[in-house]
Backbone as CSV, one residue per row, in Angstrom:
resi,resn,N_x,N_y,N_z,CA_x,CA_y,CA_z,C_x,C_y,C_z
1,UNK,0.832,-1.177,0.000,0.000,0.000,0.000,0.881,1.246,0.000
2,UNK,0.399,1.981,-0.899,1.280,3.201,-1.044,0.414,4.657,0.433
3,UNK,1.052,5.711,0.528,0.655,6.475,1.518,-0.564,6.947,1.381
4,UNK,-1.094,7.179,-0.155,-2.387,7.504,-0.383,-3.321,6.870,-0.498
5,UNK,-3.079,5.483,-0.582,-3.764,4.305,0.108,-4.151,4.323,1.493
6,UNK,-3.001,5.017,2.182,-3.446,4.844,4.192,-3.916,5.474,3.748
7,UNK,-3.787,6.900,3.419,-4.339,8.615,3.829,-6.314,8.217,3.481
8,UNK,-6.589,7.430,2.312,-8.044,7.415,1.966,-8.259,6.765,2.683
9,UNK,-7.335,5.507,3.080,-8.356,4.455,3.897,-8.788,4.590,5.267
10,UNK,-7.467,6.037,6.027,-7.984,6.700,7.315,-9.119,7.643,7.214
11,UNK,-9.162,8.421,5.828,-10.285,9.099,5.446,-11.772,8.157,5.718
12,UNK,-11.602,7.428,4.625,-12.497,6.363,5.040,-12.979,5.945,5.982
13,UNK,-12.469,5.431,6.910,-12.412,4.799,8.306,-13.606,5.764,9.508
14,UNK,-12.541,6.958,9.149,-13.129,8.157,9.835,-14.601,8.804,9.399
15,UNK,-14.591,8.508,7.928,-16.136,9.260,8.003,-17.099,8.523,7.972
16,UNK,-16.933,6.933,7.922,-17.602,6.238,8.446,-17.896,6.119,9.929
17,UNK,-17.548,5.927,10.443,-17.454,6.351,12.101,-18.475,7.292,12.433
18,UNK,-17.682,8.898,11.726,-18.633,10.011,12.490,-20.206,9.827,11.629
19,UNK,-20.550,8.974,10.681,-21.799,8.872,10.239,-22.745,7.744,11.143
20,UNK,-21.616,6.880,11.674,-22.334,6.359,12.204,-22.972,6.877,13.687
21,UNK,-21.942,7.411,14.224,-22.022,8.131,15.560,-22.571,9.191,15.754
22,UNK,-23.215,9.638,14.640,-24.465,11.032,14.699,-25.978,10.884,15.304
23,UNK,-26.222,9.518,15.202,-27.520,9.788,15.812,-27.057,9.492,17.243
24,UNK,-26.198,8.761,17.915,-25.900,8.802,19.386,-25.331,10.107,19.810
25,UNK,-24.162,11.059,19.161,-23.733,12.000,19.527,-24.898,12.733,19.929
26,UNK,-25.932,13.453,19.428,-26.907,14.022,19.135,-26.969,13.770,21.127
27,UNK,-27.526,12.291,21.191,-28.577,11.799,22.607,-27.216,12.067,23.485
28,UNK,-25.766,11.600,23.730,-24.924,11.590,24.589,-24.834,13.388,24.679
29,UNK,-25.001,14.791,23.915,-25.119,15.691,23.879,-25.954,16.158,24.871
30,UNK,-27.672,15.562,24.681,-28.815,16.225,25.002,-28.773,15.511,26.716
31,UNK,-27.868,14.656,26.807,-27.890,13.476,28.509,-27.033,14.811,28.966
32,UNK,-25.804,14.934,28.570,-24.564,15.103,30.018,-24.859,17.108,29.347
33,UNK,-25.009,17.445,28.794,-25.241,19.107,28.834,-26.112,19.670,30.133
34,UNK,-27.199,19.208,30.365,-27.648,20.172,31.808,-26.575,19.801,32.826
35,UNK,-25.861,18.393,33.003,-25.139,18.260,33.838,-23.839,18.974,34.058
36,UNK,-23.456,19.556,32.810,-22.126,20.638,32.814,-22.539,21.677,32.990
37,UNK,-23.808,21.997,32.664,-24.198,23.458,33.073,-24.193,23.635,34.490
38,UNK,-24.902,22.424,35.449,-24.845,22.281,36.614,-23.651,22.209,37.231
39,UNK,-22.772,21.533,36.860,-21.343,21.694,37.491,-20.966,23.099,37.439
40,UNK,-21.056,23.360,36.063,-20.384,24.834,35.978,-20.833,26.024,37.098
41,UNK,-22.210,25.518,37.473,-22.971,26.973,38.517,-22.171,26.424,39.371
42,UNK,-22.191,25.087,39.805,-21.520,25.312,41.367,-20.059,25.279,41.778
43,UNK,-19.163,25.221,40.652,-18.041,26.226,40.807,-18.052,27.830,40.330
44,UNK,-19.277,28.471,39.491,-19.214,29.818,39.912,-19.946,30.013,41.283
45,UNK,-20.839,29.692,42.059,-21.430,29.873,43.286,-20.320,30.442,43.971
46,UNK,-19.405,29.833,44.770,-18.258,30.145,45.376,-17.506,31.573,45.421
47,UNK,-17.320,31.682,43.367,-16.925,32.539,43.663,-17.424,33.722,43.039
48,UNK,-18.772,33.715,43.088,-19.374,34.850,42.884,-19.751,35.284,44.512
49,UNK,-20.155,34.236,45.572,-19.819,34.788,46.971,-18.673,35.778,46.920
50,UNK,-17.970,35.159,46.983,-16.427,35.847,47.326,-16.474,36.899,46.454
51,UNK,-16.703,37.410,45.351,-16.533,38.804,44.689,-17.712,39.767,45.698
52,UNK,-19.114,39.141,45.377,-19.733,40.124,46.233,-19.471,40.438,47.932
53,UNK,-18.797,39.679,49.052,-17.957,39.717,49.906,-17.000,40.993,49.762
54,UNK,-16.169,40.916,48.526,-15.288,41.811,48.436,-15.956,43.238,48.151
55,UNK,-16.662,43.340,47.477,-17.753,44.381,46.820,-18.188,45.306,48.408
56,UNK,-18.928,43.704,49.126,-19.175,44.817,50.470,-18.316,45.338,51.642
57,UNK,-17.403,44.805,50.952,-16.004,45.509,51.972,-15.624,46.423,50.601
58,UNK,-15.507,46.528,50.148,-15.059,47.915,49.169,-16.264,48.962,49.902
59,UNK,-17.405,48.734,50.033,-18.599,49.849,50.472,-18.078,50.440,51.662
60,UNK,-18.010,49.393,52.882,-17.653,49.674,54.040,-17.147,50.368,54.196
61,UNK,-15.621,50.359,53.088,-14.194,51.196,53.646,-14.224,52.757,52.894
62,UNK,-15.205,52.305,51.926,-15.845,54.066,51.138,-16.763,54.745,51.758
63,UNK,-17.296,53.992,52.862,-18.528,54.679,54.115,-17.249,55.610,54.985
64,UNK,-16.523,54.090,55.578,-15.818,54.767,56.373,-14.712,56.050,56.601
65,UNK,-14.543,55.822,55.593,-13.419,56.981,54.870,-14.282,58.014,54.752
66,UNK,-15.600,58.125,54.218,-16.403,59.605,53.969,-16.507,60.165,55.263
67,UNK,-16.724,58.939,56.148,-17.647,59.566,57.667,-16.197,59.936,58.401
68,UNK,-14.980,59.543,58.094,-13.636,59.997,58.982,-13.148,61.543,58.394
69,UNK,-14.194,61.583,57.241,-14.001,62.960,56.525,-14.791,64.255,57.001
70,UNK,-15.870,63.522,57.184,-17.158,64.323,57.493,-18.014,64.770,56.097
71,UNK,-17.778,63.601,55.123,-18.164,63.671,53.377,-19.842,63.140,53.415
72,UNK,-20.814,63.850,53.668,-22.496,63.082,53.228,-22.325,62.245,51.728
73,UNK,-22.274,60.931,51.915,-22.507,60.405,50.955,-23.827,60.610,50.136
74,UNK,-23.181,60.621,48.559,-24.184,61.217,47.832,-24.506,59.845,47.066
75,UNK,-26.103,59.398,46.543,-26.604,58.557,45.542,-25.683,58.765,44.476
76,UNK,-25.369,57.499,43.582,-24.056,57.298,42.799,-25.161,56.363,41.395
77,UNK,-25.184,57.251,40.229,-25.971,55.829,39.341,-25.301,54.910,39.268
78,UNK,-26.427,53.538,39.204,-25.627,51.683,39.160,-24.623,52.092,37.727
79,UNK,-24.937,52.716,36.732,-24.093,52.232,35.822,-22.617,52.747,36.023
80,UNK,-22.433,53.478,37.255,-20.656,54.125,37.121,-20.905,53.094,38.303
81,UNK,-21.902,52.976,39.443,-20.971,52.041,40.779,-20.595,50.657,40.340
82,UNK,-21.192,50.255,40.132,-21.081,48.520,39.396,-19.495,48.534,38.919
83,UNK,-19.409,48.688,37.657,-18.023,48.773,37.134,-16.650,49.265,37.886
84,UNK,-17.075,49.905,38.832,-16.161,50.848,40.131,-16.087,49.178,41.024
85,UNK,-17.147,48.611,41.373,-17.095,47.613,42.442,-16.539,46.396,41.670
86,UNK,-16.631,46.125,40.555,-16.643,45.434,40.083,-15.000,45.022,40.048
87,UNK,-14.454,45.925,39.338,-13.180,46.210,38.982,-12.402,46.113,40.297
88,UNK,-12.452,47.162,41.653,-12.045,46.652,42.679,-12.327,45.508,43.190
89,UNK,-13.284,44.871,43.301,-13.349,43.435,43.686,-12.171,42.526,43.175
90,UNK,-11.950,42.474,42.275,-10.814,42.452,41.111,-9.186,41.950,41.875
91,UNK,-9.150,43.477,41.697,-7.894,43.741,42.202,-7.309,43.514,43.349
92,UNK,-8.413,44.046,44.761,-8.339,43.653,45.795,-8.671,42.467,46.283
93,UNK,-7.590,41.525,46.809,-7.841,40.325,47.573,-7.988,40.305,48.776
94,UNK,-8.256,41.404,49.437,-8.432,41.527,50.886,-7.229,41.611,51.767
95,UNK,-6.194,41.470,51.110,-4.784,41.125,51.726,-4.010,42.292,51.415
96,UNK,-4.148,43.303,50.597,-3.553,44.411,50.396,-3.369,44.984,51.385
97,UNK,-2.573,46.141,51.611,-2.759,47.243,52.710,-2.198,48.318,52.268
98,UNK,-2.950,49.166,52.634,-2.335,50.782,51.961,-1.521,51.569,52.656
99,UNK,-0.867,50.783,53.941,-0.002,51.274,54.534,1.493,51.361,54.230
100,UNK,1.222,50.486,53.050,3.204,50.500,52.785,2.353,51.040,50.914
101,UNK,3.656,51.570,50.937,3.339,51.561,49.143,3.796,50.592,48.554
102,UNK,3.373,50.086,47.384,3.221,48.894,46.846,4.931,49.089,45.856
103,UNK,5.794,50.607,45.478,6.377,50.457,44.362,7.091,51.562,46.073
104,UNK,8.744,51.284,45.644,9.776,52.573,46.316,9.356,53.637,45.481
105,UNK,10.190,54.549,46.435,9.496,56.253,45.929,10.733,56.546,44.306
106,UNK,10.057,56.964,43.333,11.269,57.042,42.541,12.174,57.955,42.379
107,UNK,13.252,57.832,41.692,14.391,58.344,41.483,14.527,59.488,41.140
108,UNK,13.614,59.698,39.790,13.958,61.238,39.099,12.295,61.491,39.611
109,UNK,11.354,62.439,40.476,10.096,62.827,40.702,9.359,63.722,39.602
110,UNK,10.484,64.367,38.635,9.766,65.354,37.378,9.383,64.145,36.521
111,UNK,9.646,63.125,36.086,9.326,62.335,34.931,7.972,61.497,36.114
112,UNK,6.748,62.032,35.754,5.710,61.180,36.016,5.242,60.152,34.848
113,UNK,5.015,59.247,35.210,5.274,57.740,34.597,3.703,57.269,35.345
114,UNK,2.979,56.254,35.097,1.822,55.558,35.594,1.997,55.076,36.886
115,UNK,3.568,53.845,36.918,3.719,53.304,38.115,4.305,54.532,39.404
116,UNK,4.497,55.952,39.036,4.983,56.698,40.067,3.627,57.630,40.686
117,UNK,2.720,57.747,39.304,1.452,58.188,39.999,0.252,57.088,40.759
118,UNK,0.677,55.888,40.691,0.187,54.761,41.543,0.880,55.022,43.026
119,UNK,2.112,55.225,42.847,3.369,55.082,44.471,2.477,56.105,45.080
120,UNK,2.185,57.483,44.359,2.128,58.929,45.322,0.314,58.718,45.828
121,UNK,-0.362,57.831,44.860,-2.158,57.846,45.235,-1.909,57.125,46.040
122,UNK,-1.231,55.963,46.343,-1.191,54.913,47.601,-0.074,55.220,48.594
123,UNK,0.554,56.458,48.798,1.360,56.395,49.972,1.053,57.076,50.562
């Protein structure tokens, strides 16, 4: 047998197969699909807790900070807070602290750069 002999006769092989295996694919599809959907919720469950967790400690520490100000919190529309909570939820793992700065203070202070206006908002 020459190579184009295998190559058709794997051709072959193969589309016999998936013709035959179409009307079961179809039923093994329509069985185990709610069941992955179901798995899938209950590993997001977890951690959609844990984001909204973080969300209400992002509130807390934006209460607390207004009221150490003496700031009346003002009504905020969902479409800027969401994306604000969202995004910090994010970032913050609860383990941060804003007591140290995250980057040393830099070298030359006239060349503002992104990571030096991050050092000066968090120190």
């Amino acid at each position: 047998m020459t190579d184009d002999d295998i190559k058709l006769a794997s051709e072959l092989a193969k589309a016999a197969t998936d013709s035959a295996l179409e009307p079961i694919k179809e039923q093994v599809t329509n069985l185990f699909s709610p069941l992955t959907k179901e798995v899938g919720l209950l590993f997001a469950l977890p951690a959609q807790l844990l984001r909204f967790k973080a969300k209400v400690i992002i509130a807390e520490k934006a209460m607390k900070f207004l009221n150490e100000r003496g700031v009346k919190p003002q009504q905020v529309p969902i479409k800027l807070l969401s994306p604000v909570l969202e995004y910090g939820c994010l970032e913050d793992d609860g383990k941060s602290s804003r007591s140290q700065p995250p980057l040393p203070p830099p070298a030359v202070p006239r060349q503002l750069s992104l990571p030096i206006i991050y050092w000066r908002l968090h120190s």
